[in-house]
N, C-alpha and C positions, 0 to 999 in steps of 0.2 A: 504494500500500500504506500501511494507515494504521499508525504507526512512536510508540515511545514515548520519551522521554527522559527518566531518572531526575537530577536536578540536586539530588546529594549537598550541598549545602552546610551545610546540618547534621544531618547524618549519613544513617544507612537503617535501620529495624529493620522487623519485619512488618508491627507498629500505624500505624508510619507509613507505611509502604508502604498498607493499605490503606484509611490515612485519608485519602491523596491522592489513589487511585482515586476513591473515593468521591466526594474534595472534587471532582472533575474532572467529575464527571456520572454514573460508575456508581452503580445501582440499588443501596442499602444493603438492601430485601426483598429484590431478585433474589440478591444476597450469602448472606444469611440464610435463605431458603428452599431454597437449594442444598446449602448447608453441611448441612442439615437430614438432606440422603441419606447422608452416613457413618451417622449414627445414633449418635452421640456424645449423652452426657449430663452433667449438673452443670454446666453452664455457660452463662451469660448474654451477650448483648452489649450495650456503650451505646455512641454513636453521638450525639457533637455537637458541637457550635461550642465553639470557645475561642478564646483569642490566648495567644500567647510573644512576649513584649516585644514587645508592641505590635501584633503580624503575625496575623491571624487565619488559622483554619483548621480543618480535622476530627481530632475523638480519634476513634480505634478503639480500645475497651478491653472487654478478655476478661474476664469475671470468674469465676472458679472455683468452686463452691461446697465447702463443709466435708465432702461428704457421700464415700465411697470411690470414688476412682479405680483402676484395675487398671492394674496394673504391665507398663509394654509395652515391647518391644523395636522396633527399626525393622523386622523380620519382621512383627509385627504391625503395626505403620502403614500397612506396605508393603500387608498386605491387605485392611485396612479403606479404606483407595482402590481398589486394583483393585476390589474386592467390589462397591464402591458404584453406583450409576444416575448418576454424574455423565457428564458430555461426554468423550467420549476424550479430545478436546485439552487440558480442564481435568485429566484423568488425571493426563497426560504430563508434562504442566508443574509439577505436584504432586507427583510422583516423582521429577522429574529436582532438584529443590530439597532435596526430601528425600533422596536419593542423594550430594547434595554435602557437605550437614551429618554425614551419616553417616558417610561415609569421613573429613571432617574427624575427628571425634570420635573414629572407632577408630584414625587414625593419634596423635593425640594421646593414648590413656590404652591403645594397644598391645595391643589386642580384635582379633577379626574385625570388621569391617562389622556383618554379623548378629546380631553378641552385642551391638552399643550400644543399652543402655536412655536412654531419656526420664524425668525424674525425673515422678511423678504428675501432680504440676499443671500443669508445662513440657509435658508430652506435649501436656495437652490444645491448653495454650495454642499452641504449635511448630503442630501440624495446623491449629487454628484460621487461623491469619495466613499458611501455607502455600498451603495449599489453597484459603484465602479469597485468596487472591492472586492463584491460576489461575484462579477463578471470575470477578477483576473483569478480570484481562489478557482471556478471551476475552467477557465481556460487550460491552468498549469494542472490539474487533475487531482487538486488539492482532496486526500481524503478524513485528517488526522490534520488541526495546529493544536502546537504547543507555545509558549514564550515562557521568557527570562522573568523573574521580580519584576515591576513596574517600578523608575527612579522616580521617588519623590521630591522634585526642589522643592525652595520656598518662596518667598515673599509674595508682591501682589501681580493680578494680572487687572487691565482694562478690558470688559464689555460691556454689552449694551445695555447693562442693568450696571454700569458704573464699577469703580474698582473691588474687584473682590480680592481675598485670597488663594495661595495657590498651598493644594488643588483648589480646582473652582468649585464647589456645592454639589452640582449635577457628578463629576470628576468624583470626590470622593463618595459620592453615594456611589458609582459604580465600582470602583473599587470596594466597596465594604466586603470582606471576607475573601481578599483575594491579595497575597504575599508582595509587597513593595519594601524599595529597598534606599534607604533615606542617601542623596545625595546633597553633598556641598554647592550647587549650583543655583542662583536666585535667576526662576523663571518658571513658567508653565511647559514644564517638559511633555506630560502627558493631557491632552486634551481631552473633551467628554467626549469627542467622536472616537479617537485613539483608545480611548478606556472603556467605550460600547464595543469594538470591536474586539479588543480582547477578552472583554465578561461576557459574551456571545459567542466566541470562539474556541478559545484557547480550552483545551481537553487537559491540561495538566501543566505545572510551574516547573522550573530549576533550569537543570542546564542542560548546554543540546543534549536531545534522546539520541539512542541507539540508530542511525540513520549510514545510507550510503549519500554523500552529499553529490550532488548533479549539477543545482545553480544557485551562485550566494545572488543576493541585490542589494545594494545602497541605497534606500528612498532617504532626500535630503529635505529638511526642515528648513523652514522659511527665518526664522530666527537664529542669532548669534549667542551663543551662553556660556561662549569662553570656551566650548567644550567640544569638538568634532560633532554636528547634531545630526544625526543621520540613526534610522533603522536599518539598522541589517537581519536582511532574512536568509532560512538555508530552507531549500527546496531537495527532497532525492526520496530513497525510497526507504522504507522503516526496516531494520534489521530486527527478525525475532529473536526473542532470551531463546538462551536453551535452555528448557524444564531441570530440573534437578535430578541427576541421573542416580539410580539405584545398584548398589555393587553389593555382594556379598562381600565378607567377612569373616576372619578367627580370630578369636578373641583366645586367650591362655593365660591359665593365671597359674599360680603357688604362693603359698604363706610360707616366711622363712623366719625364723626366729634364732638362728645359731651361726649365722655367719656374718665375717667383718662388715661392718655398712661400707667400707670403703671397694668392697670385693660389690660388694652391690653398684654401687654405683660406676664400674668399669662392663658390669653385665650390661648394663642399660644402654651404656654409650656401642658397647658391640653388636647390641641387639638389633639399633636405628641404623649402626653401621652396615649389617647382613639383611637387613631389607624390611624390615618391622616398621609398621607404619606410624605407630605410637608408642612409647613406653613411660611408665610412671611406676611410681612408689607411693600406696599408702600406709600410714602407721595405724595397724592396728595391736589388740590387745589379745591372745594365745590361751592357751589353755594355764592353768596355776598361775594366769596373771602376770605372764611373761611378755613385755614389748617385741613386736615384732615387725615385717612389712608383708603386706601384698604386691607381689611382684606383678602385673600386668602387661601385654604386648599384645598390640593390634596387626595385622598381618592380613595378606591375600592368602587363601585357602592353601594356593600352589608352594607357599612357603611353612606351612606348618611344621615340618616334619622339622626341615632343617633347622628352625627360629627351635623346637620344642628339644633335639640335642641340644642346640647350644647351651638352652637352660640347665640339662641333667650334666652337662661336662661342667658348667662355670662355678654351677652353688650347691650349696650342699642338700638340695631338695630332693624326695623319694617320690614326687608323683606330681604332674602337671595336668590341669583341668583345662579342658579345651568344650568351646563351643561356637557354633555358628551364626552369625548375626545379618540383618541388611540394614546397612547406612545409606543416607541418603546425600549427596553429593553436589553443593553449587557447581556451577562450570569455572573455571576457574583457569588465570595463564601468569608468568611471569613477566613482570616488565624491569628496564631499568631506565633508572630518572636521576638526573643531573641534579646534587643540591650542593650550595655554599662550602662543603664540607668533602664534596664531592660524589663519585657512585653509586649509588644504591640498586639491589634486587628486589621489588617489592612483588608480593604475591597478593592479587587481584580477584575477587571472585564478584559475581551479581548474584545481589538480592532477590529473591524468587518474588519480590512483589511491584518487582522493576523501580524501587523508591532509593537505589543508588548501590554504591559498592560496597565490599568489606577489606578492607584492603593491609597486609602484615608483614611490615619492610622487615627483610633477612637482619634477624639479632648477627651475625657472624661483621655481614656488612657494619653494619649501624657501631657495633663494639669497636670492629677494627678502627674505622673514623673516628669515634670519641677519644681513644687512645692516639693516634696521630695528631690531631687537633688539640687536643686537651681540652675540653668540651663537654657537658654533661650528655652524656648516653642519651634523653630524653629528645634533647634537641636535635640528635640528629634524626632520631623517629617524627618527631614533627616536621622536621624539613623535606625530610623522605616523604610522608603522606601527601604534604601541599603539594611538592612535584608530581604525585603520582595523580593526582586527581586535577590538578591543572594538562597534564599531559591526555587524561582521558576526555576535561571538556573538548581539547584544542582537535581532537580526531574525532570525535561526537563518537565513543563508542559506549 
């Protein structure tokens, strides 16, 4: 299924929403000839290259003309889409955006739904970047979006109801219950059209999913905020987890009570050495109250035999208890990732509920580094995880 990822990082409004389609490979005619079947008039599109500090990308810009707009309600939005010869899909998707912005809007200024007007030339332009939105989602075969946190600036913004705060009213009521992420930049990063189109869209938050990427876009933001202002989206096709796989297992144990702990602990290290998948020690308490340990060792069935000598040659045990088990097994790969300290192998596995990794940099790695560096152990296991998950947003796997 080919899946979208909206990568808010500076910000989301309609213009860029479909300046980034666009930049990504959807058809700017197929946009424009479609938009054509509402039958909307007094309005132009342009449609081109630029850069924000330095980053190129696509404007989408609406332009109004001076000549009379009629005054509409979301009633009538509502029917100048259904009415229209567009795609059902593009409908849907076009309603359900504008269904969001709505209720935002009558919850905020305390109307019905059906009684919130669109100001003249917002009407147009709100339809325009709405509807052009559904247009470019089902052009690219969009069937899955995701996005990043939404950045929250701050200070104020000017509209037509005078200066608000940022977010604007309608803006945070769409947001309500949906993860943003506080940013140092004084301005309306996220707009109520930008912020209907994600509470209408977006099927789940964080970072890129699991995808084969096919086409990024830059859609660029009409405003300066000191900060590269531009969405970037990833378009490609969704990679499935693999389920948790089921292996068989020997589990073997022995209680030992009469031999050196230090003789034990050389078992253990040979045990993981000759192919034991786990080994551990617990203290327990013997017969007449004797301290003792249970010796443990996990293993592939095919190793039994060999792993259960080793234990009758190493300790002093007369009988080893074996049985068979099944575990169930993340997918799981090694990677290595570059930190301050240098090196690391970290061992990666996915969450069976696709809500992120579990990820456990090689202690051999991590020791050796602290020891070179002179460094606390700790730090380099943090430096190792931020690598390792920085390296998996940066490949969306």
């Amino acid at each position: 299924m080919k899946i979208l990822y909206l990568d808010c990082f500076g910000g989301i409004s309609g213009d860029m929403m479909l300046g980034a389609m666009i930049d990504a490979g959807v058809s700017p005619a197929a946009v424009q000839s479609q938009l054509e079947l509402l039958g909307l008039e007094g309005y132009s599109l342009k449609i081109f290259q630029d850069k924000t500090r330095g980053f190129r990308g696509t404007r989408f810009v609406v332009e109004v003309g001076y000549g009379h707009q009629p005054h509409r309600t979301w009633e009538d939005i509502r029917g100048i889409i259904e009415n229209s010869k567009l795609h059902p899909q593009v409908k849907r998707h076009a309603l359900e955006i504008f269904e969001k912005l709505a209720l935002a809007e009558a919850r905020v200024h305390g109307v019905e739904p059906r009684h919130v007007h669109f100001h003249e030339v917002g009407a147009v332009d709100s339809i325009v970047d709405i509807v052009g939105t559904a247009i470019a989602l089902h052009e690219a075969g969009v069937g899955k979006v995701y996005s990043s946190p939404l950045p929250a600036g701050y200070g104020t913004v000017q509209t037509r109801h005078g200066i608000l705060p940022v977010p604007a009213p309608a803006t945070a009521e769409l947001l309500r219950g949906f993860p943003i992420r506080p940013v140092d930049v004084e301005g309306e990063l996220v707009t109520p059209t930008g912020a209907a189109i994600v509470a209408a869209l977006a099927g789940g938050f964080g970072p890129l999913p699991a995808m084969k990427i096919a086409q990024i876009g830059y859609g660029l933001g009409a405003n300066d905020y000191g900060i590269p202002n531009f969405l970037r989206v990833f378009i490609g096709e969704e990679i499935e987890r693999q389920p948790a796989s089921e292996q068989e297992i020997s589990i073997l144990q022995t209680n030992i009570d009469d031999l050196n702990p230090e003789i034990l602990a050389y078992v253990t290290e040979k045990l993981l050495a000759s192919g034991a998948l786990d080994v551990w020690l617990t203290p327990v308490i013997m017969k007449k109250g004797r301290p003792g340990n249970l010796l443990t060792a996990l293993c592939l069935p095919e190793k039994e035999e060999e792993l259960m000598q080793l234990i009758f040659a190493e300790t002093s045990t007369l009988g080893v208890r074996r049985r068979r088990e099944k575990r169930f097994c993340l997918p799981r790969k090694h990677i290595s990732v570059e930190t301050e300290f240098g090196t690391v192998r970290v061992k990666v596995a996915t969450c069976r509920d696709d809500s992120g990794w579990q990820m456990s940099p090689e202690y051999e790695d991590c020791r050796r580094l602290a020891l070179e560096k002179n460094v606390p152990l700790k730090n380099v296991y943090i430096c190792a995880i931020e690598a390792a998950r920085e390296a998996l947003c940066r490949f969306g796997e």
